[in-house]
C-alpha positions as MATLAB code, in Angstrom:
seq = 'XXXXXXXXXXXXXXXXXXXXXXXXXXXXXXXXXXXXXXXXXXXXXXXXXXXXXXXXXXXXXXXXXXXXXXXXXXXXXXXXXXXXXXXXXXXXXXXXXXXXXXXXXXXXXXXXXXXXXXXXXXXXXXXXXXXXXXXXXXXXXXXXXXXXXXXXXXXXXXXXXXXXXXXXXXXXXXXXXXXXXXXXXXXXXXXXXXXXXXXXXXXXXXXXXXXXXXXXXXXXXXXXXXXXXXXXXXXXXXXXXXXXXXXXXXXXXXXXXXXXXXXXXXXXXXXXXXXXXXXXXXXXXXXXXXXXXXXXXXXXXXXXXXXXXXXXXXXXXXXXXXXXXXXXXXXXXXXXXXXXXXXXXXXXXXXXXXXXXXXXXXXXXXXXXXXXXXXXXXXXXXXXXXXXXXXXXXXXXXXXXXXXXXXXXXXXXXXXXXXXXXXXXXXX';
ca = [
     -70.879   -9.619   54.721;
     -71.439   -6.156   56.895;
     -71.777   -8.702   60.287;
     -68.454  -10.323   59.367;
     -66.747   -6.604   58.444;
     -68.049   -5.354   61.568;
     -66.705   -8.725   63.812;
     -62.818   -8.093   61.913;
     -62.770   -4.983   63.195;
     -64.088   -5.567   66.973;
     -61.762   -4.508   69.215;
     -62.338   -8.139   70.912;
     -62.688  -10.320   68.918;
     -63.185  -14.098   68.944;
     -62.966  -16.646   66.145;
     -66.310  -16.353   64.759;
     -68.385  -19.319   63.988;
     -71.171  -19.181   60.803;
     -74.447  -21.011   61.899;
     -77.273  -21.754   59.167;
     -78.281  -24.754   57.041;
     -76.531  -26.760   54.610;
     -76.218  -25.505   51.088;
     -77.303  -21.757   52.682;
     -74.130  -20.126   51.163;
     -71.910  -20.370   54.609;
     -68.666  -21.393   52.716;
     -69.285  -18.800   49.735;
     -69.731  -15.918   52.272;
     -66.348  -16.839   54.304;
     -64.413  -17.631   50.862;
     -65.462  -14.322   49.806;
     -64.989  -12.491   52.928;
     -61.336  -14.010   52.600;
     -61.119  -12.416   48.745;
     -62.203   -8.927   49.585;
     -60.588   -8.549   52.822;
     -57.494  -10.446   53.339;
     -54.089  -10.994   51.534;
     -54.191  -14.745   52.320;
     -56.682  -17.012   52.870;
     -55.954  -20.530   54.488;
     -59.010  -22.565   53.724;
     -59.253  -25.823   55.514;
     -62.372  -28.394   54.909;
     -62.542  -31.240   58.160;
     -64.925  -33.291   55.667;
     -62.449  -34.216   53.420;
     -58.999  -33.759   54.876;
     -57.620  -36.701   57.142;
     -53.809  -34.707   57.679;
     -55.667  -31.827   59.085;
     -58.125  -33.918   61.259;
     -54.813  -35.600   62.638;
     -52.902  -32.281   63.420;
     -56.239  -31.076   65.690;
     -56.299  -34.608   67.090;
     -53.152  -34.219   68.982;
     -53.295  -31.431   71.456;
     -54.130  -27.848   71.662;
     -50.126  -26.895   71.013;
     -51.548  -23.202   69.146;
     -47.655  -23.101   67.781;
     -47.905  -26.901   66.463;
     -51.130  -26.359   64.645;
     -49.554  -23.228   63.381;
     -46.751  -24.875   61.650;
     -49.027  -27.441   60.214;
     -51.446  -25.356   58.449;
     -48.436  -23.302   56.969;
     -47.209  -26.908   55.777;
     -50.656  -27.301   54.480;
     -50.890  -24.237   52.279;
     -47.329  -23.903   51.583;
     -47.098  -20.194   52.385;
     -46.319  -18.260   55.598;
     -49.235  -17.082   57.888;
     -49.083  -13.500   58.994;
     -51.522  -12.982   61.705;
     -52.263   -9.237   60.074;
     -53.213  -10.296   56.873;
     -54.298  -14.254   56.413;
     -57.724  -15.351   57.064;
     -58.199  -19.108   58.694;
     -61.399  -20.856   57.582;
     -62.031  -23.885   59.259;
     -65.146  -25.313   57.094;
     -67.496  -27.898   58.786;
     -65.932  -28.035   62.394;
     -68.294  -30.302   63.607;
     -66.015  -32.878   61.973;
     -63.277  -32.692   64.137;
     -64.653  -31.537   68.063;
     -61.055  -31.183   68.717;
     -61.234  -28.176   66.091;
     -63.722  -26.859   67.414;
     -62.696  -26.677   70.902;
     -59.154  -25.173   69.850;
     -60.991  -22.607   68.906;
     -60.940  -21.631   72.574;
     -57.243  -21.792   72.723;
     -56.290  -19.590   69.502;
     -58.537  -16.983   71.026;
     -56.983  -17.449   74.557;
     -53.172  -17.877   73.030;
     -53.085  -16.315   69.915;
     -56.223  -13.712   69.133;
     -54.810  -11.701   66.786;
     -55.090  -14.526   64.258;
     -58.404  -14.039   62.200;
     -60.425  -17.308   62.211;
     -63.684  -17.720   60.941;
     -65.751  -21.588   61.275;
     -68.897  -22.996   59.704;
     -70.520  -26.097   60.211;
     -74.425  -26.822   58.855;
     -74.824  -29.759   62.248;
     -73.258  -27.539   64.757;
     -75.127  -27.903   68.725;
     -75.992  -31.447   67.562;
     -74.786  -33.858   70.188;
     -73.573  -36.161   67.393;
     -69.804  -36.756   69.364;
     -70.631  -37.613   73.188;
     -68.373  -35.776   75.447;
     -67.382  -32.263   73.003;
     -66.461  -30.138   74.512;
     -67.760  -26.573   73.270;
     -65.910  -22.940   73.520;
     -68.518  -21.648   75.572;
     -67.811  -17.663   75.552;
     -64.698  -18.011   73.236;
     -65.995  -17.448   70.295;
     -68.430  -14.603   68.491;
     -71.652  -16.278   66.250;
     -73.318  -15.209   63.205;
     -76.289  -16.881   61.854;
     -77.128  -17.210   57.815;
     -80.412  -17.632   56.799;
     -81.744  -17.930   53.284;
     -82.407  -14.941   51.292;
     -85.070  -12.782   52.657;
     -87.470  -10.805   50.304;
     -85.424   -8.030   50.396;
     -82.200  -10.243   49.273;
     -84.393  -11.480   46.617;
     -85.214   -7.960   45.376;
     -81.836   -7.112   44.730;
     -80.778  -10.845   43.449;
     -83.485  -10.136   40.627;
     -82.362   -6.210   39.765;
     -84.946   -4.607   41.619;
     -82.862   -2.610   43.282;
     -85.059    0.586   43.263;
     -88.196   -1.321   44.745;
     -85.807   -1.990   47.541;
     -84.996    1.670   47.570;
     -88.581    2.789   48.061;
     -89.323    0.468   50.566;
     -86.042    1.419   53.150;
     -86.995    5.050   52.519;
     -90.617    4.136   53.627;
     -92.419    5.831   51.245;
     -95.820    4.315   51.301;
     -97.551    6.448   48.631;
     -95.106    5.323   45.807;
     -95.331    1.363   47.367;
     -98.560    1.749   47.122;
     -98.707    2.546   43.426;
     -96.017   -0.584   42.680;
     -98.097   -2.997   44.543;
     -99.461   -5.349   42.148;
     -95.364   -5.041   41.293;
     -94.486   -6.337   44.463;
     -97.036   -8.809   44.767;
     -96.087  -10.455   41.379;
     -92.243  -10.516   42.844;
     -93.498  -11.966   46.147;
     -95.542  -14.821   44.829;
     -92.721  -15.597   43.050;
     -90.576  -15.877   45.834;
     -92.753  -18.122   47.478;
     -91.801  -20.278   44.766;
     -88.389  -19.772   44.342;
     -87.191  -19.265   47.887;
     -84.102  -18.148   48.727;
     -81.770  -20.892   49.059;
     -78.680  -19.662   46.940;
     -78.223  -22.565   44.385;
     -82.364  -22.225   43.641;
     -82.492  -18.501   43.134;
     -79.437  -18.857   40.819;
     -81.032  -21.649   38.246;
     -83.983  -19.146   38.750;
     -81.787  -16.258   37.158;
     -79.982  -18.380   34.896;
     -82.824  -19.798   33.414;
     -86.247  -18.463   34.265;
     -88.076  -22.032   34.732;
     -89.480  -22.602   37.401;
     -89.693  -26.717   36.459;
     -86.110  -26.280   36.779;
     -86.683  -24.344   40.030;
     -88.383  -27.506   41.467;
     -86.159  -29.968   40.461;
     -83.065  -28.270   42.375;
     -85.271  -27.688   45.424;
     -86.065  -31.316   45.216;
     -82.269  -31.773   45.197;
     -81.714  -30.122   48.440;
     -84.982  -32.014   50.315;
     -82.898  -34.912   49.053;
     -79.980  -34.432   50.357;
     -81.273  -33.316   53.473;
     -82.797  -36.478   54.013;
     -78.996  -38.013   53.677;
     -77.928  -35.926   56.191;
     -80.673  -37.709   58.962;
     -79.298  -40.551   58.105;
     -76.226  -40.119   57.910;
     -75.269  -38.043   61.002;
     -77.994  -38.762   63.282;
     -77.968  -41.076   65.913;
     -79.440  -44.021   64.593;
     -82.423  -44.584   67.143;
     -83.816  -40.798   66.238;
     -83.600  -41.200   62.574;
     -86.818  -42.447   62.092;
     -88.306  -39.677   64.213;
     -86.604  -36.962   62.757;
     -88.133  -38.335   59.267;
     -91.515  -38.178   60.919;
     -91.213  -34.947   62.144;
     -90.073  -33.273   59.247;
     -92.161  -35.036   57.100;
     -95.260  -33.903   58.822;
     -94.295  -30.232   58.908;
     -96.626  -29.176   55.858;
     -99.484  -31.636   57.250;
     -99.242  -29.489   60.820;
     -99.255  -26.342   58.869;
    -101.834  -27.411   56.844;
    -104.122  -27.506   60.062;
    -106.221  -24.349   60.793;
    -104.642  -23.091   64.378;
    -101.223  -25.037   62.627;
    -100.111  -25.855   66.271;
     -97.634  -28.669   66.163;
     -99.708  -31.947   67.650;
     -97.577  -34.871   68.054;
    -100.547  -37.396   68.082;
    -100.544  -36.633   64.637;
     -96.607  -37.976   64.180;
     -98.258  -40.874   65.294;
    -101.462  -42.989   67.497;
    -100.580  -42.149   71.171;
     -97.379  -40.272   70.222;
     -96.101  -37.776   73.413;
     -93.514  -35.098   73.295;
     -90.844  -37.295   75.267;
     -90.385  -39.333   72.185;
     -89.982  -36.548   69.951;
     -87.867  -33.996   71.821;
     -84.763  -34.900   70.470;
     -85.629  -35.202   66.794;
     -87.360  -32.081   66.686;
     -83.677  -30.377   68.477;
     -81.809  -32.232   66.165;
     -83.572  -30.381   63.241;
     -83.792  -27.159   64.902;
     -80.136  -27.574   65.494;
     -79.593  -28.291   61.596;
     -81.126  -24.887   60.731;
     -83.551  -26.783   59.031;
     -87.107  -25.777   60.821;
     -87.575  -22.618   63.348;
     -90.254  -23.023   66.065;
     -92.794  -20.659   67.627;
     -93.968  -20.803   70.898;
     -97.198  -19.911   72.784;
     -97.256  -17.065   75.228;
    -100.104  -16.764   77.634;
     -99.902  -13.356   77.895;
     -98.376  -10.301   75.654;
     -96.458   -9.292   79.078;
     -92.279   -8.114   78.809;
     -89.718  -10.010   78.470;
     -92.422  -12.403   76.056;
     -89.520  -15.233   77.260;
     -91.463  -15.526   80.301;
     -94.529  -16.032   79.412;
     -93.887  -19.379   77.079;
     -95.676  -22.016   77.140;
     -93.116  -24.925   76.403;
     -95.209  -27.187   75.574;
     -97.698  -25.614   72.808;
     -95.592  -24.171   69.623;
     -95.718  -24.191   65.002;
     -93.078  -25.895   63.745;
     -92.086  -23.721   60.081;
     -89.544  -24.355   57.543;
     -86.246  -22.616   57.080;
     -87.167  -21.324   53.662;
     -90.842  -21.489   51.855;
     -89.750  -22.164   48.343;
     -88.800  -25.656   50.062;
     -91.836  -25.499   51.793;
     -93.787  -25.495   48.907;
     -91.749  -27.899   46.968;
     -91.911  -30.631   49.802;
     -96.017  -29.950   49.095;
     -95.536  -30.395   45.525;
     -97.229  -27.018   44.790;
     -97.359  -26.224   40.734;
     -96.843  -22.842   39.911;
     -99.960  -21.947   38.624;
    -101.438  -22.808   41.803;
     -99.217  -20.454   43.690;
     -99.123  -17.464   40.945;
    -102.455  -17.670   39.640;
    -104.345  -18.858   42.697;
    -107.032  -22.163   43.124;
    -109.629  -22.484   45.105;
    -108.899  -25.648   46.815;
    -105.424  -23.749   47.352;
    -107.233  -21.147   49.764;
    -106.536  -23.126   53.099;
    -102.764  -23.925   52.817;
    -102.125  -19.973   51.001;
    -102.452  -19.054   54.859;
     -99.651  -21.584   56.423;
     -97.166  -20.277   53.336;
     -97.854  -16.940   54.674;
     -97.351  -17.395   57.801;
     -94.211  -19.201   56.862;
     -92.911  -16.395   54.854;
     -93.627  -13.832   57.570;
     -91.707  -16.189   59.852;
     -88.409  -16.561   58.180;
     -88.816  -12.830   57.418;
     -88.903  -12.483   61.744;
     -86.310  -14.552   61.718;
     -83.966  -13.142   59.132;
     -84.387  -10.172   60.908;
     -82.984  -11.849   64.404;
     -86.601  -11.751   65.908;
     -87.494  -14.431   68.318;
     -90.616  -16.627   67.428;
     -93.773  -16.533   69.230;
     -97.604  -16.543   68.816;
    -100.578  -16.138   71.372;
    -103.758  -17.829   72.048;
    -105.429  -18.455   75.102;
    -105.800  -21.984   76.628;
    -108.501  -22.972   74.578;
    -106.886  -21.935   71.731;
    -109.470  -19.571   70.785;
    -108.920  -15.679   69.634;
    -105.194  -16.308   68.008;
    -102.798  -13.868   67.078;
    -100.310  -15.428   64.394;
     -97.157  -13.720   65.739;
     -96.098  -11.743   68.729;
     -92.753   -9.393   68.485;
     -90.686   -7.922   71.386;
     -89.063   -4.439   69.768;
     -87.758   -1.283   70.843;
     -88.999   -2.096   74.302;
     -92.540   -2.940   73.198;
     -94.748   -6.182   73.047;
     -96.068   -5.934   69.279;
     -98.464   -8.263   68.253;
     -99.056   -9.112   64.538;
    -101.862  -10.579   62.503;
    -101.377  -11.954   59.534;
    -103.204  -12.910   56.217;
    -102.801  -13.947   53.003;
    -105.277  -11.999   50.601;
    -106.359   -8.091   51.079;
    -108.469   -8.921   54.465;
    -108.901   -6.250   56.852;
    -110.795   -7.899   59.437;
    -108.572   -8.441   63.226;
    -111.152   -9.458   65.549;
    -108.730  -11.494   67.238;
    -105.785   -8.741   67.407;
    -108.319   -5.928   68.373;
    -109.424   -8.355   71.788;
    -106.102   -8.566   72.396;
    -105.112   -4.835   72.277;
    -108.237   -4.308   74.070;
    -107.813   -6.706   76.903;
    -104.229   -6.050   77.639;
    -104.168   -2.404   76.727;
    -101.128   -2.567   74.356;
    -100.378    0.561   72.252;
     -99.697   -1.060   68.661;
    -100.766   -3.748   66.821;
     -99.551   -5.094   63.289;
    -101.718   -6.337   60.371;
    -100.164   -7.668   57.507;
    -101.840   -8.619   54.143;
    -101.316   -8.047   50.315;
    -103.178   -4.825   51.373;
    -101.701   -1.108   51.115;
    -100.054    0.192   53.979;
    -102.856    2.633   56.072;
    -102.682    3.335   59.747;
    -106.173    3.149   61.523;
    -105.725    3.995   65.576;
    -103.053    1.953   67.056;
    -103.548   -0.712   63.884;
    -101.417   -0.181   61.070;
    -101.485   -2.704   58.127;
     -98.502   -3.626   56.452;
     -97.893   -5.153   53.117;
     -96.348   -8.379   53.841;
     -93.773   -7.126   50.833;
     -92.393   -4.620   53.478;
     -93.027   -6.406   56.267;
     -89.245   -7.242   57.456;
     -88.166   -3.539   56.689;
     -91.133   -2.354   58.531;
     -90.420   -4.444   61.902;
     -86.497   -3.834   62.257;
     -87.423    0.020   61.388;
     -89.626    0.080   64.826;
     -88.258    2.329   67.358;
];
């Protein structure tokens, strides 16, 4: 909501389009935006409206489509105080490409787009507003989000302000809180039934909802010769994470399986919102973009309550702990701490060396530094791998993150994964 206050204000502004999955909360946020900030809102959904999929199927006449959505809502539109949503775009490329137009003919009206299969190449020859319009990603609730969602508001206090001594004394607080999130999640509709009604069977059964309907959308929208590879791909996600190093291997999609055959499924979901990938770099060097290796990378999920219910994880398992649970507890860390990255507008990437030995889960470019960051899922202190790294490279700070307190040792500081997020975007 701050993002889209701070866009209606810009002093050049485009129409702005809302990225993020399906069922993330896109239209909420824009219908709301609408409420608190606008007079009027004109509120127009391309799924399920043939007359305005017509109107944009014309021509880019800005007047024309003008007079038709004012038809449409049966009220005047003043450019000063109506808000346009356009909901699910990608419906109508026409739409989307007038988008350049309004901004290049008529900017001072205040449009705002969303579409969850945006970028995916699903009508050949769209053409896209390249530098007309503004973007704003939503992801699913982050811990923090979570936090307040709950009424934990003064947890959230302590941890802005930083204060380590009274986290510290809360921990096994926020440890309960966070073990519940990896259970919950935070896709909207989930946390919601997880307020309403405090069962977490319940929990699972709407999560299982949204894998669902997911799976409708592959085959519904994607091209018809990459449906079965998108299944594949996604379907394999908690199998690859499941792996010790977790890099993605694509002979495990299949016998004999290379990457040309699964490029464009693994796009298409990356385009969906649905997954978020993490390169290798071969060295912690600045900008981190050039040292990528293209071909070596984790595949996560967008959000690790679905993570865990596409593994079919019971609750006691995740709350209470299990030994046979010890392996995977490390891939649903790892997944936390990457939507967490994420959230927080962080690009994705890891380092190991060619051999894939001495790994470091996650490396960060911030505030002009290369920050690399270990993470684990119990209290464990040891960082072999991190220390060689600092060591070899000579790099200043280092990262370790764990359901340990927060100490600094050296350059090393460790980092409750609770605080994590807060701790990162705080770097200067």
């Amino acid at each position: 909501m701050d993002e889209l206050v701070k866009w209606k204000d810009k002093k050049n502004r485009k129409p702005l389009i809302v990225k993020g999955a399906r069922q993330v909360g896109k239209t909420w946020l824009m219908r709301e935006f609408g409420k608190r900030y606008f007079e009027n809102v004109v509120y127009i959904n391309f799924e399920n409206n043939q007359r305005m999929k017509n109107v944009f199927e014309m021509d880019y006449d800005i007047k024309r489509i003008l007079s038709a959505l004012k038809i449409e809502c049966g009220k005047a539109i003043e450019a000063s105080n109506t808000l346009l949503i356009f909901d699910e775009i990608q419906e109508v490329p026409k739409a989307l490409n007038a988008l350049k137009y309004f901004y290049e003919n008529a900017s001072e009206y205040v449009i705002v787009a969303a579409g969850s299969l945006l970028g995916i190449a699903l009508h050949e020859g769209t053409s896209f507003p390249v530098g007309k319009v503004d973007f704003v990603t939503l992801y699913p609730l982050n811990f923090t989000e979570f936090l307040l969602a709950v009424e934990q508001k003064q947890l959230v206090e302590v941890m802005e302000k930083k204060d380590y001594d009274l986290m510290n004394a809360f921990a096994e607080k926020y440890i309960d809180l966070l073990r519940k999130y990896y259970y919950v999640g935070g896709m909207p509709e989930v946390v919601s039934v997880y307020l309403e009604t405090d069962n977490l069977k319940e929990v699972r059964a709407v999560q299982q909802q949204l894998l669902l309907y997911y799976a409708n959308d592959f085959s519904k929208h994607a091209p018809k010769e990459t449906i079965p590879r998108i299944q594949m791909v996604w379907n394999s996600i908690p199998m690859q994470l499941a792996k010790e190093n977790r890099k993605f291997i694509y002979g495990a999609l299949r016998e004999g399986a290379r990457a040309k055959d699964f490029e464009l499924a693994i796009q298409w979901l990356l385009d969906c919102g649905l997954v978020h990938k993490c390169h290798r770099i071969s060295k912690p060097g600045m900008p981190l973009i050039s040292y990528m290796d293209m071909s070596s990378f984790k595949i996560y999920m967008s959000d690790v309550g679905l993570l865990g219910a596409r593994c079919n994880l019971d609750a006691i398992t995740l709350l209470e702990g299990n030994g046979i649970f010890t392996e995977f507890k490390g891939a649903l860390t790892e997944q936390f701490v990457a939507q967490e990255l994420s959230s927080a507008g962080m690009e994705l990437y890891y380092y190991s060396t060619e051999n894939s030995s001495g790994e470091v889960d996650f490396v960060v470019q911030k505030a002009g530094k290369v920050i690399p960051l270990e993470v684990k899922a119990q209290e464990n202190l040891q960082a072999k791998s991190l220390r060689a790294l600092c060591k070899k490279y000579e790099l200043p700070d280092a990262v370790r993150s764990s359901m340990s307190n927060y100490r600094k040792q050296d350059r090393m500081t460790n980092v409750p994964l609770y605080v994590l997020r807060i701790y990162m975007q705080q770097l200067e």
